[in-house]
N, C-alpha and C positions, 0 to 999 in steps of 0.2 A: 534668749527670750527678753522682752523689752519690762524692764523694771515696775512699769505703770500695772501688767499684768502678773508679773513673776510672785506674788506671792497674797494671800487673803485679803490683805489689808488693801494691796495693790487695785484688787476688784471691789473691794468696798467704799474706795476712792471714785473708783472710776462710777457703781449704783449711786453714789452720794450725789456725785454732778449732775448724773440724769435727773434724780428724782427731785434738786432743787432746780434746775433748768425748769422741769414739769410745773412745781408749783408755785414757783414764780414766775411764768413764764406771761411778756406780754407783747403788744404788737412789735417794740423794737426790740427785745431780746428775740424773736424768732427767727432774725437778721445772724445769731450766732448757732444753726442750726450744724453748722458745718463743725462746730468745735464737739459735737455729743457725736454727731452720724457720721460712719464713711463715705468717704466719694461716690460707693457706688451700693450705699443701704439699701437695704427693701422695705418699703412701710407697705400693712396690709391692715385696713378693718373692714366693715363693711360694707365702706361704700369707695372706697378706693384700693388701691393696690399698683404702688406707685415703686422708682428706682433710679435712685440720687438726691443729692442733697436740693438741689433746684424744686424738684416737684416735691418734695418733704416739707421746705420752708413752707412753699404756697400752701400746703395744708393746715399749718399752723397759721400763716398770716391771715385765711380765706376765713378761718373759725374766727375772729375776730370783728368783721365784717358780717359776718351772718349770723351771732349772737350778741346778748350783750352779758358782762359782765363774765366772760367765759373762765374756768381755771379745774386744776386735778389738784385733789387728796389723797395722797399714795397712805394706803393704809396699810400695806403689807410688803415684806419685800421676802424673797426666797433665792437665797443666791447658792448658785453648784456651778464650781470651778468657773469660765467662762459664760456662763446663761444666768440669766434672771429672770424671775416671775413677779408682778407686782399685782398687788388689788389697787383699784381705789377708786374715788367717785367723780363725776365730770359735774360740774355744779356751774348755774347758767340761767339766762332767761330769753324766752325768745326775742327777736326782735319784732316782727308781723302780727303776732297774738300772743294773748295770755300776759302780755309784758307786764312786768312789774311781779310775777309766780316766779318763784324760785322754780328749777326742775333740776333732777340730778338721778344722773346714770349713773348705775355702778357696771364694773368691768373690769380686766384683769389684763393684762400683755406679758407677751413669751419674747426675751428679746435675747440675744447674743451679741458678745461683744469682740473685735480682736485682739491681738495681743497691743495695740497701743491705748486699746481702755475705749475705743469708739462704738458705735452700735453698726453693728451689719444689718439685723436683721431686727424688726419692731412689728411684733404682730397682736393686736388686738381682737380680743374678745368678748362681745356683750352683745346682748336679744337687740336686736333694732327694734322687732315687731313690739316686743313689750315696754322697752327705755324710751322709744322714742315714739314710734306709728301710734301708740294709743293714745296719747298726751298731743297727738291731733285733730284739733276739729273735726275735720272732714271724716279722716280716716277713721279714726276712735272707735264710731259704730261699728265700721265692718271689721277691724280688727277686735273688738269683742266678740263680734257675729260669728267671726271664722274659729277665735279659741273655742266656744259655748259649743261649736258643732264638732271639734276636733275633740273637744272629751267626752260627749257624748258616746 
């Protein structure tokens, strides 16, 4: 078994580097994606679902570009042997509208690691409809339109 995994401390090593990777993380550190991911990770939220370190970087690099002042707040971490669970919040502004509003998603990731401490697997979990589609102009109305009728 490779030491970086072989015992608690080992995997608490390896959650530590992710979660400051996370919230420190900026356009040129995204460039060291390959040091947290395996060669051949899976990243999954909801709007991609991607495989390798290649198209993982570009999802970090492209959030940079397309908001501004983007970063996570890992509030929670739940680690059992190899897996971890983390909360925390994506805090951000658009760049198109609203700029200069803070907005911030909360959400959680299921991620697995191997035995050298890297991520395999990083899966994401949070409401698009509610984090993000209603804090759209456009959209905003018809996704309240659509909840108001779904609890009805």
């Amino acid at each position: 078994m490779n030491p970086t995994l072989s015992s608690p401390t080992g995997m608490a090593d390896a959650v530590e580097r992710l979660v400051n990777f996370f919230e420190h993380l900026t356009p040129d550190s995204a460039a060291y994606v390959s040091t947290i991911y395996a060669e051949n990770a899976r990243f999954k939220d909801p709007f991609n679902d991607v495989r390798g370190v290649a198209p993982i970087q570009h999802i970090f690099e492209h959030m940079f570009v397309a908001l501004e002042q983007p970063r996570f707040v890992v509030t929670e971490q739940v680690v059992q042997g190899q897996q971890c669970f983390l909360t925390w919040e994506f805090r951000f502004r658009f760049v198109r509208f609203a700029s200069g509003t803070d907005q911030v998603i909360y959400g959680a990731t299921h991620l697995l690691f191997n035995e050298a401490g890297q991520v395999t697997l990083h899966r994401d979990y949070w409401d698009a409809a509610e984090e993000l589609y209603e804090k759209l102009p456009v959209v905003s109305g018809l996704m309240r339109w659509l909840k108001r009728r779904a609890n009805s």
